[in-house]
N, C-alpha and C positions, 0 to 999 in steps of 0.2 A: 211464773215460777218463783216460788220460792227463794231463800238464801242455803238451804238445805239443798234444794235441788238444784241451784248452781255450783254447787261442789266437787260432787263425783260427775266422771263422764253418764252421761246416759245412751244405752244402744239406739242406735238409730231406728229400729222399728218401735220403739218407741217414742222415740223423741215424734215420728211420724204421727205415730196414733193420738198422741196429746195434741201436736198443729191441729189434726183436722175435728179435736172435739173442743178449739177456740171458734167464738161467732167469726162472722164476715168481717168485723172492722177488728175484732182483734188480727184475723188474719192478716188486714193490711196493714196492719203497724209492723207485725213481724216482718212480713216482705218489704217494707221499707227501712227495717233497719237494717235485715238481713242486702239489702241493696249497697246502702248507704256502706255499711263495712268492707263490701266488696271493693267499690268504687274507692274507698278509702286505700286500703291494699292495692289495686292494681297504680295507682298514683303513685305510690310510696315503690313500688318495685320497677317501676318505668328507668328511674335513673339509671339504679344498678344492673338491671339487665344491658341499657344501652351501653354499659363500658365495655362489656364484652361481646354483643353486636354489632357496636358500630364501630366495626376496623374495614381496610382492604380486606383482608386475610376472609373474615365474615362474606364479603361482598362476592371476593371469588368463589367463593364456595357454591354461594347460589345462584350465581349469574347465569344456569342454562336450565334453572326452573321456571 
C-alpha cells in the first residue's frame, strides 16, 4: 500500500480483496506482521488487565467454573 492508502480507513471487503490479489510471500510478510503486532498488543495489555484480575474479589468469582 501506498502512503495514500494508508490514510483513510479502507472497508474490509476490500482490504480482503487486495490481501488475496498479493503473491504467496507477500502474503507471508503480511501475516507476519500482522502476527508480530498482535503478539506485540497482547504483551503490552497483560499487565493492565492483570491489575484488575488478580485480586481475591476475581478469584471468588470464578472459583466454581
Amino acid at each position: 500500500m501506498n502512503s495514500a492508502e494508508q490514510s483513510s480507513p479502507m472497508p474490509l471487503a476490500q482490504l480482503l480483496a487486495w490481501v488475496r490479489d498479493r503473491s504467496t510471500q507477500e502474503k507471508k510478510v503480511i501475516l507476519r506482521e500482522l502476527l508480530d503486532e498482535t503478539a506485540t498488543v497482547t504483551m503490552a495489555s497483560e499487565p493492565s488487565l492483570a491489575k484488575d484480575w488478580n485480586d481475591k474479589e476475581e478469584d471468588e468469582a470464578w472459583k466454581d467454573l
